[in-house]
N, C-alpha and C positions, 0 to 999 in steps of 0.2 A: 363264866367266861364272857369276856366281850364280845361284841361284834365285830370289833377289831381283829382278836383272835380266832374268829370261828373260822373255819374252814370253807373255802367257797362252793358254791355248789354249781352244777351243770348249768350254761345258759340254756342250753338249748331242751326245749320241756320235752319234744319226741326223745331225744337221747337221754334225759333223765330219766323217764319212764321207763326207758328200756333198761335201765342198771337200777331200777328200783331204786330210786331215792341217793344210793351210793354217793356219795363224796367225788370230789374229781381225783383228790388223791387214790381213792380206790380206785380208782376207774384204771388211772394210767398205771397202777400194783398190778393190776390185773392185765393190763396189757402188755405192760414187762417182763409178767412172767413167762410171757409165749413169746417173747421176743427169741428169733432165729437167727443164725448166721450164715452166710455162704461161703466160697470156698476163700475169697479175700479177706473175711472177715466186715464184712458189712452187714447188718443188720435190715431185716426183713420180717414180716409176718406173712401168714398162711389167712386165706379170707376166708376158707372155713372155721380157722381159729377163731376171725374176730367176729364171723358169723356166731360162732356161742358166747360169744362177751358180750353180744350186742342184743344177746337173747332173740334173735331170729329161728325160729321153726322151721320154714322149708327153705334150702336153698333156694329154690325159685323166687322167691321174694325176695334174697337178699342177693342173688345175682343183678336183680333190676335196680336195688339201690347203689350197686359196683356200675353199672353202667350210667346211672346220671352223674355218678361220681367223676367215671372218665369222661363225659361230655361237659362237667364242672371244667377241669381238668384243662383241655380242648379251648375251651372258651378263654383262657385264660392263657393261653400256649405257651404252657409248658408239657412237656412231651409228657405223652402218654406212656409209653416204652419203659422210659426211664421210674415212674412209679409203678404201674399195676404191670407184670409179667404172668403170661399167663402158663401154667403149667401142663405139660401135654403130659399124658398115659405112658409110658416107654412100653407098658406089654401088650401086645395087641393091636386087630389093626380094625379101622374104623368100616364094616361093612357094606357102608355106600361107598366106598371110598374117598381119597384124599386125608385128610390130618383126622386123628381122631379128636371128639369131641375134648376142649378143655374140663378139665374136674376142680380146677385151684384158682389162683392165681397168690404171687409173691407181692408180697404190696410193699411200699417203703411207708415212714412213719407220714407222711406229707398224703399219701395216698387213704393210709388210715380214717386222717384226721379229713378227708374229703368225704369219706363214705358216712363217717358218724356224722357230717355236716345234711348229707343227705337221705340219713335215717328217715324213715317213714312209720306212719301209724300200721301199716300191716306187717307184722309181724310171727305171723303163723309161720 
C-alpha cells in the first residue's frame, strides 16, 4: 500500500496513546458507536462513554480534562450550554443540600472533539 493510501493516523500523540496506536478511522467506529439520540433526535454522547474510549481510569481525571475543555470552549465563545449538558441524578436528594452532584454530562460531537483535544497524560 502506499502512503497515499494509508490510512491517517491521530495527530495528537496524547490522544493516540490513549487508543493505542488505533487509526482515526477506528477511533471515530468507536465513537459512533455510542453515539445517542434525544428526544428531537439529535445526537449526543455520554462523557462517561467517551471517558472508556479515551481509556481514562478514574473519572476524576477525566472530569478535569471536561473542564479545560469547557474553559477551551469559553475562550473561544461559543456557549458552553449548548455543547457539554450536564446530567443531574433524578433519584435522590443531595444531602447538603441544593442540586445534587452531577454524574454525566451530554456532550455534542464539537464538545467531544474539545475534550480529546485536551486529553492528558494522566490517565488512571
Amino acid at each position: 500500500m502506499s502512503d497515499k493510501n494509508k490510512k491517517p493516523k491521530i495527530s495528537n500523540q496524547v490522544l493516540q496513546d490513549k487508543i493505542e496506536d488505533k487509526t482515526l478511522d477506528e477511533f471515530i467506529k468507536r465513537l459512533e458507536a455510542n453515539t445517542n439520540h434525544d428526544e428531537n433526535g439529535i445526537e449526543f454522547w455520554y462523557a462517561r462513554q467517551l471517558q472508556e474510549i479515551l481509556e481514562y481510569g478514574k473519572w476524576d481525571n477525566f472530569k478535569n480534562v471536561i473542564e479545560k475543555a469547557i474553559k477551551s470552549c469559553e475562550g473561544i465563545d461559543i456557549p458552553v450550554e449548548a455543547n457539554f449538558r450536564e446530567v443531574i441524578p433524578e433519584v435522590g436528594n443531595n444531602p447538603e443540600g441544593g442540586r445534587p452532584t452531577p454524574n454525566d454530562f451530554q456532550l455534542t460531537r464539537y464538545a467531544c472533539y474539545l475534550i480529546a483535544q485536551n486529553a492528558d497524560e494522566c490517565i488512571n
